[in-house]
C-alpha positions, 0 to 999 in steps of 0.5 A, a space after each residue: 062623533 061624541 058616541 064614538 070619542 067614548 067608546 074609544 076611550 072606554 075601550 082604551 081604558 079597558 085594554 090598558 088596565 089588567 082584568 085582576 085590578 077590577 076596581 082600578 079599572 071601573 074607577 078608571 072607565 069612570 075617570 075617562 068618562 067623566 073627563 071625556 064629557 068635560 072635555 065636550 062641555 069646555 069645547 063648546 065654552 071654548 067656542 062660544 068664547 071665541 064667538 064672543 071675545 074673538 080668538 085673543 081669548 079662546 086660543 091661548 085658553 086652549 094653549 095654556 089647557 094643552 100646556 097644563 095637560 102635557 106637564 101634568 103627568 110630570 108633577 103627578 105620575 109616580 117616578 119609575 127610575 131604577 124599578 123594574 117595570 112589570 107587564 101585569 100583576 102576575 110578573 110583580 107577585 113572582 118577582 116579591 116571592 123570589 125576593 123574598 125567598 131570596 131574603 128567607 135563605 140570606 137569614 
């Protein structure tokens, strides 16, 4: 089942990720990889936590981490409001050349 939550999302990472950003994309496997393995690994303390102390620890510690997880892009994505949004980085070459083409002639 761990293989299989991996695979996944290496292979989701590979699809969201354009091919002409190569190094963004392998930082970005590597990122996914490493946070799927902490993952596991805090599953498992989260477990034995509730093993030991019962569910008065274990599950507003799982709540607070989905909490975190769900504000955190809020505080850390960059904001997108009154940009264009492109589909790749081809969309986003051409738009700067008519951009500045456009300025090149306003001069």
């Amino acid at each position: 089942m761990e293989t299989q939550i991996f695979s996944l999302f290496q292979e989701i990472t590979c699809k969201k990720i354009s091919t002409v950003l190569f190094s963004i994309r392998s930082t970005s496997i590597g990122l996914s990889t490493f946070f799927t393995r902490v993952g596991s690994l805090f599953g498992v303390l989260l477990v034995d936590s509730g093993l030991v102390y019962g569910n008065v620890v274990a599950l507003p510690l799982a709540g607070l981490t989905c909490v975190a997880a769900g504000l955190a892009p809020m505080f850390f994505l960059p904001e997108t409001a009154g940009r264009p949004l492109y589909r790749n980085t081809r969309e986003e070459k051409e738009d700067e050349e008519r951009r500045r083409r456009r300025e090149e002639e306003d001069v």
